[in-house]
C-alpha positions in Angstrom: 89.4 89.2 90.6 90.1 90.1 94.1 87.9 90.8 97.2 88.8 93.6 99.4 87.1 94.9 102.4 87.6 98.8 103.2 87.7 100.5 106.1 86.9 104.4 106.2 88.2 106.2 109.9 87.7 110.0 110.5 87.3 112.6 107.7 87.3 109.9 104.9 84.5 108.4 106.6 82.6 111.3 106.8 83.3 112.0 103.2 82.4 108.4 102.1 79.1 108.2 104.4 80.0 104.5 105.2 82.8 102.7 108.1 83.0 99.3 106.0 82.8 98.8 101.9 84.0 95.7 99.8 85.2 96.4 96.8 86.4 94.0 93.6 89.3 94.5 92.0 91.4 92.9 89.5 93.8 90.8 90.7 97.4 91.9 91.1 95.5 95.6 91.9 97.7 97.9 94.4 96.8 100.3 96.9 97.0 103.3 94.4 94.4 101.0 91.8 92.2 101.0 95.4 92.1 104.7 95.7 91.5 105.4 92.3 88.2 102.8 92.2 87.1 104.5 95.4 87.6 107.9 94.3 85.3 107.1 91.2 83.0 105.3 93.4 82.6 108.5 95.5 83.7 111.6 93.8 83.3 113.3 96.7 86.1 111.5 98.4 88.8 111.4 96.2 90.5 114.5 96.9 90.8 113.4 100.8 91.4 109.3 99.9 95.2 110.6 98.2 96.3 112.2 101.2 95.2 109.1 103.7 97.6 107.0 105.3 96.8 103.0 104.4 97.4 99.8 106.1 96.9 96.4 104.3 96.2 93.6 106.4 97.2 95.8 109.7 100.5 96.8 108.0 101.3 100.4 106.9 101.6 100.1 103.1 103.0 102.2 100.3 100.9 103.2 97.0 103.0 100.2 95.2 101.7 97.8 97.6 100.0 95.3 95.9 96.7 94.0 98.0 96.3 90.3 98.0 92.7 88.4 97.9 90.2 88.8 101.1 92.8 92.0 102.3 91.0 94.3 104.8 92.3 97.6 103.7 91.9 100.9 106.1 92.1 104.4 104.9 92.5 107.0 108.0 94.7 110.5 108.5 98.0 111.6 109.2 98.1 111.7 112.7 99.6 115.6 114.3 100.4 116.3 117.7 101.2 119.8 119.6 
């Protein structure tokens, strides 16, 4: 198993109620294994967690990315500009 400590930024955050989470995971888990245990763990986020964009250990990572042991993960939105 694998420790990983989430960070929630804007509307996820809101959604989520919390900035900071640490989550367990099995190891060789990936970001897409990560959104799905969050989504269960807050139903109320998992429409809004498959849209975020992620970084894993301050890198912008794809679904396929697997997340190593003691990883901070953030979650935040698509950034738009006029």
């Amino acid at each position: 198993m694998i420790q990983v400590r989430v960070h929630f930024f804007s509307t996820i955050r809101a959604r989520v109620g919390k900035k900071t989470i640490q989550v367990e995971l099995p190891a060789g888990a990936r970001v897409e294994d990560l959104k799905r245990e969050i989504a269960r763990l807050y139903p109320e986020a998992a429409a809004a967690i498959a849209s975020m964009l992620t970084s894993v250990n301050q890198v912008f990572s794809e679904d396929s990315t697997e997340i190593p042991d003691q990883a901070e993960v953030a979650f935040f939105p698509h950034v738009s500009g006029g």
